[in-house]
N, CA, C and O of each residue as an XYZ file, in Angstrom:
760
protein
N     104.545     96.382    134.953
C     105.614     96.731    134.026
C     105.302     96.120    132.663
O     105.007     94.954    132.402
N     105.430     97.143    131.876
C     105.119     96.534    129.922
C     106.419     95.475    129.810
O     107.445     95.773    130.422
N     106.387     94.665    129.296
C     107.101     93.812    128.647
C     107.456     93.714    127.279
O     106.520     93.267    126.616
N     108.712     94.032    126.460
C     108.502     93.230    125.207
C     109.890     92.313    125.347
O     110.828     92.306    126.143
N     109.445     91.350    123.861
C     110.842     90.758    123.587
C     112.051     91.119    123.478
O     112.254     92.277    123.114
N     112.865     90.492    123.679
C     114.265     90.347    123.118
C     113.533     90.014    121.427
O     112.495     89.379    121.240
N     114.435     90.662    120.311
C     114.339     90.020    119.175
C     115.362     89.882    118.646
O     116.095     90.601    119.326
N     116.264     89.233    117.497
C     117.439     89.176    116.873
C     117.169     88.707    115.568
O     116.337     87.879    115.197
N     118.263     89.567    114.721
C     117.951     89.323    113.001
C     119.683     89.427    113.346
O     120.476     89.687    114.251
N     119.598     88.984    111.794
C     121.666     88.254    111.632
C     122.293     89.235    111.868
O     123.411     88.945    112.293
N     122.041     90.676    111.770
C     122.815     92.007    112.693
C     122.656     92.599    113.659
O     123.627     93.012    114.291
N     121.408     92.813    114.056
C     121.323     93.348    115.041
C     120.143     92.972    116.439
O     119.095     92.386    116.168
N     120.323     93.204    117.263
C     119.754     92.694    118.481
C     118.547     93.770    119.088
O     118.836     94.911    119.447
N     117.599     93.393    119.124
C     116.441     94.406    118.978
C     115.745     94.158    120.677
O     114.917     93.280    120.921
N     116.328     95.197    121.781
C     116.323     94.932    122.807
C     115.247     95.837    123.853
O     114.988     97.035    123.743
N     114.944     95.289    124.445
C     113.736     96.373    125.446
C     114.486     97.887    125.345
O     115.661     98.250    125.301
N     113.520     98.396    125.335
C     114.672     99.716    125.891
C     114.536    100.313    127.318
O     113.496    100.618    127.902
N     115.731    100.402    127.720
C     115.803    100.630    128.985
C     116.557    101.739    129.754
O     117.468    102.114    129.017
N     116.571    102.436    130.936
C     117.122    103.171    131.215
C     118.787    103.858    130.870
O     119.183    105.020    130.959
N     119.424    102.740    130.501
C     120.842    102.412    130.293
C     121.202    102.870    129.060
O     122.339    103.149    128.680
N     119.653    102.965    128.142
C     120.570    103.228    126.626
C     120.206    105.263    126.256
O     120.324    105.886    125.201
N     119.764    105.733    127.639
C     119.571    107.096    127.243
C     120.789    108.039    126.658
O     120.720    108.801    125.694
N     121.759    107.815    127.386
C     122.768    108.181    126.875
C     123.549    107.943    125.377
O     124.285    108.485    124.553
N     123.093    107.188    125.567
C     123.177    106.629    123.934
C     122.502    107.072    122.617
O     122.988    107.533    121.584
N     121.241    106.792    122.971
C     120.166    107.489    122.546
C     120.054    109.110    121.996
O     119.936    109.539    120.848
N     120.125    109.675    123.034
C     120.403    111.010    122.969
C     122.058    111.478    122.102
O     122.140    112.555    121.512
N     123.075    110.641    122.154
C     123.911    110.704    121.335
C     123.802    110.914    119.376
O     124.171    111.759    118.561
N     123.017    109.481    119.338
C     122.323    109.636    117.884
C     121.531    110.668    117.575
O     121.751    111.156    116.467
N     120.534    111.234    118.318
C     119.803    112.666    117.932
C     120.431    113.527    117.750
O     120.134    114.319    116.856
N     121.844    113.746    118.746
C     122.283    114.805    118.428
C     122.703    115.103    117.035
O     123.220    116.193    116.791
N     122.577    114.495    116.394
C     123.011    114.953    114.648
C     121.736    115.403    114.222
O     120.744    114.722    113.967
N     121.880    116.619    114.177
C     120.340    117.853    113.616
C     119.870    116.586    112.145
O     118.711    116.983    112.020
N     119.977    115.623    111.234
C     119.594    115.348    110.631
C     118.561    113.956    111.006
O     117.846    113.372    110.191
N     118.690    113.683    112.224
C     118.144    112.538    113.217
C     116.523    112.884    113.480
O     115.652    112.036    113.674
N     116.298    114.604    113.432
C     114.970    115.621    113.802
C     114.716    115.612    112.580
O     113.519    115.323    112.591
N     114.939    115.700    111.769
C     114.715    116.477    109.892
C     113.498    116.588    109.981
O     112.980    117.699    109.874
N     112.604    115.233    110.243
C     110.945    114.531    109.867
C     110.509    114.407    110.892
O     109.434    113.811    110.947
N     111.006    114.808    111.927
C     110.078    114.537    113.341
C     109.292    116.250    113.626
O     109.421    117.291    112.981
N     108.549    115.959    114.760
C     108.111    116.846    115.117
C     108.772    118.244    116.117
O     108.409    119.411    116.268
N     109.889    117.427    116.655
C     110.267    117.835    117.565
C     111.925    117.980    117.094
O     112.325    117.340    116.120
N     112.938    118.965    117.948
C     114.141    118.993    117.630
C     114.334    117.994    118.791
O     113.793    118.001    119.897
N     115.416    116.960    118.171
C     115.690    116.318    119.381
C     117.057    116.110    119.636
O     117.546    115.352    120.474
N     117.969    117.284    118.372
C     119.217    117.198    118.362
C     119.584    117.535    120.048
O     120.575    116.999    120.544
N     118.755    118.411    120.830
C     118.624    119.232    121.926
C     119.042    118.032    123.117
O     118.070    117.283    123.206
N     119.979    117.656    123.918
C     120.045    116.876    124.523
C     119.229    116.338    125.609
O     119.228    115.143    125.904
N     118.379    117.433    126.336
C     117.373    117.246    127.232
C     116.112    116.944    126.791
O     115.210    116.510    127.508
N     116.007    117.272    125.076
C     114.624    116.634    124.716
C     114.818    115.281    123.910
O     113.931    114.569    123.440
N     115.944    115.132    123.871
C     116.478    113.463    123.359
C     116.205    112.335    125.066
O     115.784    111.195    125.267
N     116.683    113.373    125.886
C     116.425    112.733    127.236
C     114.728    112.308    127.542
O     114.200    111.221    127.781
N     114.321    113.330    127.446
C     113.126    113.684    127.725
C     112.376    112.370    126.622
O     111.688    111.441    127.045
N     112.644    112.554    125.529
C     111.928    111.565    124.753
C     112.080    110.456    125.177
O     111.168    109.655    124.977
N     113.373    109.988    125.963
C     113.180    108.338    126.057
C     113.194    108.006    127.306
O     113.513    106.901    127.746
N     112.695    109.367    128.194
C     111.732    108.481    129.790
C     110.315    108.799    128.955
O     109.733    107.716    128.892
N     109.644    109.663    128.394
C     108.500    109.583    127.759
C     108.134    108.203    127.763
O     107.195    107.648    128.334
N     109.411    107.548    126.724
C     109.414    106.298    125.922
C     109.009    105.188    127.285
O     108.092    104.368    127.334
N     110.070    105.517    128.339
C     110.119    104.263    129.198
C     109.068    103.778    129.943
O     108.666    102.649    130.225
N     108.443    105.806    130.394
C     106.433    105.664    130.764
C     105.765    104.765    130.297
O     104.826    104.379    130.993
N     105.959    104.202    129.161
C     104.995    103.283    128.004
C     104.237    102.973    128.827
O     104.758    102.408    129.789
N     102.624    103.176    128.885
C     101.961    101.961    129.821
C     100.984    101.021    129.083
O     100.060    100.522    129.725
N     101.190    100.657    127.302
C      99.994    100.314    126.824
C     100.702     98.482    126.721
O     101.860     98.153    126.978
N      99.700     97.680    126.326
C      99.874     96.279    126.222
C     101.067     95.443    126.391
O     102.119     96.029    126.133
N     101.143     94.496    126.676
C     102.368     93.868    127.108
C     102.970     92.999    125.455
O     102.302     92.225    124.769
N     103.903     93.305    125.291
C     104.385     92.641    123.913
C     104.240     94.117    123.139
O     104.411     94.115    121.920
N     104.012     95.039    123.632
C     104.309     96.233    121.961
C     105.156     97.519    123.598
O     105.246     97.526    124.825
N     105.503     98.262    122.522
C     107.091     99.186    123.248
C     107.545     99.530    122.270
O     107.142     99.687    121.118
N     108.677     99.680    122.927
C     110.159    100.450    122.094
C     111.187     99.486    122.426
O     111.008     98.572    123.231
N     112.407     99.727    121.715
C     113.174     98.875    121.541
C     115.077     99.474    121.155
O     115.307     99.615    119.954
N     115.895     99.681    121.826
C     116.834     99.773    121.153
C     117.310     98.987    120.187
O     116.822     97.857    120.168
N     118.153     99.248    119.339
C     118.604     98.648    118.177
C     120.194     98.771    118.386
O     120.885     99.753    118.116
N     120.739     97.168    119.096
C     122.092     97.178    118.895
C     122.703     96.608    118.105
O     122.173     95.506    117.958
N     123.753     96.742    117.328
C     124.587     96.593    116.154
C     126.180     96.500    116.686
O     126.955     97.456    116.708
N     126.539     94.899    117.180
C     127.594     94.815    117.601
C     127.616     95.251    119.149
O     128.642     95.737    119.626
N     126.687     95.099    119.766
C     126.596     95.944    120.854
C     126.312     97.073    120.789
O     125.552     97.056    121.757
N     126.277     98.106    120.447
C     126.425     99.701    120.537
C     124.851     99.836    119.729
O     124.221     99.144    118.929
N     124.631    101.198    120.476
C     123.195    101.378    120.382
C     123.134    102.061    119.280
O     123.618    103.183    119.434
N     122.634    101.804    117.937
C     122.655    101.890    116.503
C     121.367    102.624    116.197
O     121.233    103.038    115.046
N     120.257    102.873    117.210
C     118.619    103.040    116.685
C     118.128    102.914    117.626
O     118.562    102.957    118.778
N     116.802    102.681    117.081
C     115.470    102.865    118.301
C     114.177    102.707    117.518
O     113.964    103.212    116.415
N     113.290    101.904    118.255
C     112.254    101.391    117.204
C     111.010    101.420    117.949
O     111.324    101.631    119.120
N     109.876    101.323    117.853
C     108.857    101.061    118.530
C     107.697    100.295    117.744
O     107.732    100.103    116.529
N     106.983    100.010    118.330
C     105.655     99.040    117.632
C     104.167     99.046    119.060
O     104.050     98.418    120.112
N     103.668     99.633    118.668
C     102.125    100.198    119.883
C     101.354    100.445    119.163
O     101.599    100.485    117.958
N     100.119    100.702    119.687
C      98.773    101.508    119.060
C      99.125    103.052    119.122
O      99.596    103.757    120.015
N      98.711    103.302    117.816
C      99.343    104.722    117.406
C      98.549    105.535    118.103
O      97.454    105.114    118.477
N      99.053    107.126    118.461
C      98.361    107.873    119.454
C      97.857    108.818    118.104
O      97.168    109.818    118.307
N      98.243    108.430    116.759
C      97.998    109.451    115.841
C      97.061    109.029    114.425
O      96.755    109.821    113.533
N      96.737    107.704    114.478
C      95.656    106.991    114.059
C      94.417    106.228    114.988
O      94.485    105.852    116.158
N      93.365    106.150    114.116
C      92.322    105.723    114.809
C      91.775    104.295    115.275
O      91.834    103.276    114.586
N      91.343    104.371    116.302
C      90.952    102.726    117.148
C      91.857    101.919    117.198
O      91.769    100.701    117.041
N      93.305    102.896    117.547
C      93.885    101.733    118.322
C      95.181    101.001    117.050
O      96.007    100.172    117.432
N      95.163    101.168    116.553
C      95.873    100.605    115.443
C      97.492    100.605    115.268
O      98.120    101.629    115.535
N      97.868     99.933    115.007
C      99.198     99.423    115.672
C     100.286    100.019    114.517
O     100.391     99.610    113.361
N     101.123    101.181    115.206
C     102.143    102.169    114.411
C     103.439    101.480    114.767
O     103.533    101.100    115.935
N     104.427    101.262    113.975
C     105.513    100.961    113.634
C     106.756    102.080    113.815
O     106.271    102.668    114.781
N     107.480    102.482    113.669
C     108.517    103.479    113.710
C     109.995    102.764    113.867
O     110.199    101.598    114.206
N     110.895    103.688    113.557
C     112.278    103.009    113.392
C     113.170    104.365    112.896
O     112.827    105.136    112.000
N     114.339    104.448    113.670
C     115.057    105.544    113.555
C     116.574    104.815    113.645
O     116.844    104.382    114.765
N     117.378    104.668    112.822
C     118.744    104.526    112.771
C     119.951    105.730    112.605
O     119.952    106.531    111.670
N     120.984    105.702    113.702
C     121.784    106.650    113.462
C     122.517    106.845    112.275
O     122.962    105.935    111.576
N     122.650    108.221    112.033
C     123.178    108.457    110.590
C     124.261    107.699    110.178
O     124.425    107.360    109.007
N     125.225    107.336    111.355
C     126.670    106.651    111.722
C     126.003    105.125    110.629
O     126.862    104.586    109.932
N     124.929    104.698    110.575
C     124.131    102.969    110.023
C     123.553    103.576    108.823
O     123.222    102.859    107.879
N     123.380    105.088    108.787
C     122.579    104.712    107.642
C     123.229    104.115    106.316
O     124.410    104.168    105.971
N     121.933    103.417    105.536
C     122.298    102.799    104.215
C     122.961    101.520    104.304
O     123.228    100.818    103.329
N     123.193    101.269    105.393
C     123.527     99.705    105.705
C     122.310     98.759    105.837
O     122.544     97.620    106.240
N     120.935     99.133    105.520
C     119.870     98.473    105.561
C     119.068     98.059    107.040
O     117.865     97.821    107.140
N     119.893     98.045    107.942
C     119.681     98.017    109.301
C     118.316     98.648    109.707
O     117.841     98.156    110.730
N     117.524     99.718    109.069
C     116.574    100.206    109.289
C     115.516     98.881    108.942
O     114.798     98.287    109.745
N     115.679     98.624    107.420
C     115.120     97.683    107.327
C     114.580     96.124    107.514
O     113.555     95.479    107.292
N     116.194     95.880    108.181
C     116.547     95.018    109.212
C     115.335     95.000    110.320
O     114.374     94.233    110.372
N     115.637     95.941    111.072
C     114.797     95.770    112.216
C     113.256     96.371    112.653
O     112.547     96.386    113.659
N     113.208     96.803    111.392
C     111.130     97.123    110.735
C     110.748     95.474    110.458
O     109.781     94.932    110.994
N     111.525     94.899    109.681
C     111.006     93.989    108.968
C     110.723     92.448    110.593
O     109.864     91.570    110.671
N     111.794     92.771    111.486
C     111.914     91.774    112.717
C     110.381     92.702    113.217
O     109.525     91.819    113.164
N     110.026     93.355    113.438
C     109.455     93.679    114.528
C     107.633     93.717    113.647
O     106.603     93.624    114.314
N     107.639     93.832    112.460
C     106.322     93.474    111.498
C     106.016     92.056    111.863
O     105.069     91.640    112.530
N     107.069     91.336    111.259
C     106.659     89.877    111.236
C     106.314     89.409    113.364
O     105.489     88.695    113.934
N     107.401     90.239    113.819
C     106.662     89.844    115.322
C     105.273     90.457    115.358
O     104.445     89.635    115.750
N     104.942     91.232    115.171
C     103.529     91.860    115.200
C     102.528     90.792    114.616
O     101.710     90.078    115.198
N     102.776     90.883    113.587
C     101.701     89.891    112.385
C     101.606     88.717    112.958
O     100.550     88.448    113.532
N     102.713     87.727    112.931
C     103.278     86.728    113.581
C     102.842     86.189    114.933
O     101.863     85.519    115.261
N     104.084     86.790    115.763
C     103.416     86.539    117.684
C     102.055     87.324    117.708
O     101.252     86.856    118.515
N     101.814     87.931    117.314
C     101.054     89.084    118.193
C      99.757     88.479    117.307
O      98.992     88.033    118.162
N      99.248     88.292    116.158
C      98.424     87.858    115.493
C      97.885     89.484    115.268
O      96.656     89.546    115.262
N      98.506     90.667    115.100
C      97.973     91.627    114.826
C      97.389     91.873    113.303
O      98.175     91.800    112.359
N      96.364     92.088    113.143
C      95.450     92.707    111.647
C      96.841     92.889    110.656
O      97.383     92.067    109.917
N      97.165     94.230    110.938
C      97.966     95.123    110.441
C      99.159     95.526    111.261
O      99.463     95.326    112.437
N      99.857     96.287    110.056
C     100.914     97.273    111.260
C     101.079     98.433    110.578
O     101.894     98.345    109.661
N     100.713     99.191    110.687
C     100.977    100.847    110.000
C     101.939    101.409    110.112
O     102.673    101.078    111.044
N     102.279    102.309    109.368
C     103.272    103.421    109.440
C     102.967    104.748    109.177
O     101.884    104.979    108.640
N     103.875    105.868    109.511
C     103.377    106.937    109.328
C     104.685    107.285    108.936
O     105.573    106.923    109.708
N     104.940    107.759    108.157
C     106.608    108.326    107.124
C     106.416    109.736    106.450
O     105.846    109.917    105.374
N     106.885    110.546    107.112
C     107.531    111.792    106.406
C     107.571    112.020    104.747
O     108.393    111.548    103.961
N     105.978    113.231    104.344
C     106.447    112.723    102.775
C     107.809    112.964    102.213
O     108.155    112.285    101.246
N     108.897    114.160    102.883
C     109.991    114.343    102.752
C     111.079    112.993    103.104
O     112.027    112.913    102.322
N     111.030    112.165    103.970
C     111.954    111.052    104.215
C     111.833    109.883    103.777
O     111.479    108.752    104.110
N     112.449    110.805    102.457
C     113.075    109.712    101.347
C     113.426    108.358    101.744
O     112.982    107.392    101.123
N     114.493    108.187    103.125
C     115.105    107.166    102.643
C     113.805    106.426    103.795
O     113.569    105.309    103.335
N     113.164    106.601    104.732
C     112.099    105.421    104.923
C     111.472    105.252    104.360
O     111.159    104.064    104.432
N     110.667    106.028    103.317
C     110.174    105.468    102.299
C     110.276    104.359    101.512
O     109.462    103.606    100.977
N     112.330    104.482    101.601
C     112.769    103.649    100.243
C     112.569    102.137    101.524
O     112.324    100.994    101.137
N     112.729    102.484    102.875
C     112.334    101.147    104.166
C     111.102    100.853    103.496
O     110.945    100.011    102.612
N     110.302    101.561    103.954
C     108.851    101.013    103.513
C     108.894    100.393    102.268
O     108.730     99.196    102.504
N     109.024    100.556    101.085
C     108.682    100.133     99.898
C     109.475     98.844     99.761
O     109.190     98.001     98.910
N     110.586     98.698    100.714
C     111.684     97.340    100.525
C     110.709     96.298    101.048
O     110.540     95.208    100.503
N     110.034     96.740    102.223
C     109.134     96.213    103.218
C     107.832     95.304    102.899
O     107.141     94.523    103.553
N     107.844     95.915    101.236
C     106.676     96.251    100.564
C     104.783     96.567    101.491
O     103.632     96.185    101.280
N     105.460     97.428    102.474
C     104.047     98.189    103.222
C     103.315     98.301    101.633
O     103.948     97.942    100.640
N     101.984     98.814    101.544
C     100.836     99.384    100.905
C     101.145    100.852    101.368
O     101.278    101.179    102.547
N     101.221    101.511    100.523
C     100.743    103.004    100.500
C      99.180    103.663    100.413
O      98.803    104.193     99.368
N      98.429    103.591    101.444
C      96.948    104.045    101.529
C      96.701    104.920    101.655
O      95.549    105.125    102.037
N      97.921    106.454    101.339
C      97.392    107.861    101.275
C      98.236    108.652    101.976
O      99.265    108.160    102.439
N      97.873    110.236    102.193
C      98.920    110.755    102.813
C      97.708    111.764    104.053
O      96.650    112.273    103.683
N      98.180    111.811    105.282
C      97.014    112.482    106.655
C      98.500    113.905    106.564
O      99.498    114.133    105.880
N      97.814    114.468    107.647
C      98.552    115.076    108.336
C      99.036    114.501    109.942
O      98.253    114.553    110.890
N     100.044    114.112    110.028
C     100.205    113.716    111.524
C     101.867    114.170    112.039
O     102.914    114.375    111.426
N     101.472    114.195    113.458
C     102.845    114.738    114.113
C     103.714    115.809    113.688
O     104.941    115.908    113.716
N     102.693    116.685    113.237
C     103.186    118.485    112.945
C     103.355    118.644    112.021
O     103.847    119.723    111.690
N     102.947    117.345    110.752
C     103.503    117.927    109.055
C     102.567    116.708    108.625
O     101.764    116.085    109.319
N     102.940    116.530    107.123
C     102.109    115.514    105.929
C     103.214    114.274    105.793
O     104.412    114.329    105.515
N     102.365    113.146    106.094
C     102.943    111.769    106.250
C     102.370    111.114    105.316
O     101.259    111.527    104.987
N     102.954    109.842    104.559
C     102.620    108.926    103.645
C     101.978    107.941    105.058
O     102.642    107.876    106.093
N     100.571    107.190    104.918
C     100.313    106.697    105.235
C     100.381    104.813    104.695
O      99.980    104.318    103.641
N     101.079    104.105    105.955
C     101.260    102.564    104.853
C     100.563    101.383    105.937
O     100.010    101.343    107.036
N     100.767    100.949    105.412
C     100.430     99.776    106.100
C     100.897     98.359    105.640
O     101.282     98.138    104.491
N     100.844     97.557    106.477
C     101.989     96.159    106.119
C     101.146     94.980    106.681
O     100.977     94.818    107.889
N     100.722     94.316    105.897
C      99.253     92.924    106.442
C      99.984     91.575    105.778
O     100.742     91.434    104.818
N      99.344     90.568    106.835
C     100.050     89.185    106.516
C      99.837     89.203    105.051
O      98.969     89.701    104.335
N     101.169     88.327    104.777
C     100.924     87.520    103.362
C     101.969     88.333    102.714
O     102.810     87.786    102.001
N     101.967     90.353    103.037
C     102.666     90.587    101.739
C     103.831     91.345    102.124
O     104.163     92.056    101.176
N     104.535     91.479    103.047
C     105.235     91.142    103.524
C     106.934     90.835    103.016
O     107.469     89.797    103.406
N     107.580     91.655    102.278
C     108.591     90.962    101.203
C     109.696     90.560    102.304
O     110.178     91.224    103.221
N     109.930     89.199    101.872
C     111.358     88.566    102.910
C     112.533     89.102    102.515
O     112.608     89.477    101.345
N     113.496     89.226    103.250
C     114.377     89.569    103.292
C     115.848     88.268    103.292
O     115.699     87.058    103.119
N     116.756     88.758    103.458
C     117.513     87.772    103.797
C     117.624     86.923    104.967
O     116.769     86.109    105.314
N     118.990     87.210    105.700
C     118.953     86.053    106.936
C     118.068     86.279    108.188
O     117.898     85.552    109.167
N     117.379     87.903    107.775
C     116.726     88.498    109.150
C     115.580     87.597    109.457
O     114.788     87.910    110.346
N     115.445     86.503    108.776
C     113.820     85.916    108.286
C     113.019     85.339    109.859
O     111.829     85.025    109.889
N     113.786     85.296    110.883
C     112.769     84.630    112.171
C     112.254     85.955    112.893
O     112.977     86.809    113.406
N     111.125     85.958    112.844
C     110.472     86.938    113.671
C     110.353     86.833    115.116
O     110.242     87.754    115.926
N     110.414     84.964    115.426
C     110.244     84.557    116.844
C     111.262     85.577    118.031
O     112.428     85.925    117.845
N     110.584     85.819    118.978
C     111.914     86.802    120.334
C     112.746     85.667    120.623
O     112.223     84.593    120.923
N     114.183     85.824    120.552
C     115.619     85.704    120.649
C     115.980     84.633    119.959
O     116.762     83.879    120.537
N     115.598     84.311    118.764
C     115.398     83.570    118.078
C     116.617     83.849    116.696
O     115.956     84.183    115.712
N     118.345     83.807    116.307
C     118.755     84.199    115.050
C     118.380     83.313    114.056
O     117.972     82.156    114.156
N     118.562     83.979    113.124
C     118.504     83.665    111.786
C     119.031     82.535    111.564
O     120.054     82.122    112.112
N     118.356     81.938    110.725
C     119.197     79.539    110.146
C     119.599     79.029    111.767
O     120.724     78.607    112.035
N     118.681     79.121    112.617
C     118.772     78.249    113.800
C     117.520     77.556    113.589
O     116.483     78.151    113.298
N     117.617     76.174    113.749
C     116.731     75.199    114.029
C     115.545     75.491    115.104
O     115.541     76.547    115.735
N     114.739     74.697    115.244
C     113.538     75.207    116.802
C     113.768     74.309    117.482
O     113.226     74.213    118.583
């Protein structure tokens, strides 16, 4: 069985994902604007389903997965951090989807920025890439808060993506989200 952390930033609780939050899950897709930049419609309830036993299959390294994103409890998002199936040798893709119900509450950025610094951080990973919709504006405006590098634009996952990437050092901090450590909040001592 893959393993990842528990993680926590001062809002939200960045949790394995597990069988329990499909319903949930599939709730947030259903808003046709949840698909806009994906490949797939996933407003469709059986392919919102379908996507997150896909998700639960995970069989690659222990410490990278997916992750619900709870906010007060209630399942707010969905995040992942693995070796991308859509870049080369292996290289470790990022993703993050917040329900429309969060958007603009920063929460996206919230829990990109927990799950980079775990990468970089625990994981001692190189890099962490992204792949962003040249149309989706507002991860973009994630990424650039993030301050990822912009290294070009591929074609991946059925359309043209800004390609980024996010390497120790540059990294822009944020507020109280600042411990990357798993279950670890924000201004707690070690």
């Amino acid at each position: 069985m893959i393993r990842v952390p528990a993680l926590r930033t001062a809002r939200l609780d960045l949790v394995p994902l597990a069988a329990d939050h499909t319903r949930a899950v599939a709730d947030l897709f259903a808003d046709p604007a949840m698909s806009a930049h994906l490949g797939a419609d996933l407003s469709d309830r059986a392919a919102a389903e379908e996507m997150v036993r896909r998700r639960l299959a995970y069989g690659g390294p222990d410490g990278l997965g997916h992750w619900a994103l709870l906010h007060g409890g209630r399942v707010a998002g969905l995040a992942h951090l693995h070796p991308s199936a859509e870049l080369p040798g292996g290289l470790c893709e990022i993703g993050w989807y917040v329900g429309s119900a969060y958007a603009g509450a920063g929460l996206a950025t919230e829990a990109a920025r927990a799950l980079i610094r775990y990468g970089l951080a625990d994981l001692r990973l190189d890099a962490v890439w992204a792949l962003v919709h040249v149309d989706n504006t507002a991860s973009l405006r994630v990424a650039a808060r993030l301050g990822l590098l912009d290294v070009g634009r591929g074609f991946h996952y059925g359309g043209e993506h800004r390609v980024l990437v996010g390497l120790p050092g540059l990294l822009r901090t944020g507020g109280a989200e600042d411990d990357p450590r798993p279950g670890r909040a924000a201004g707690t001592s070690p």
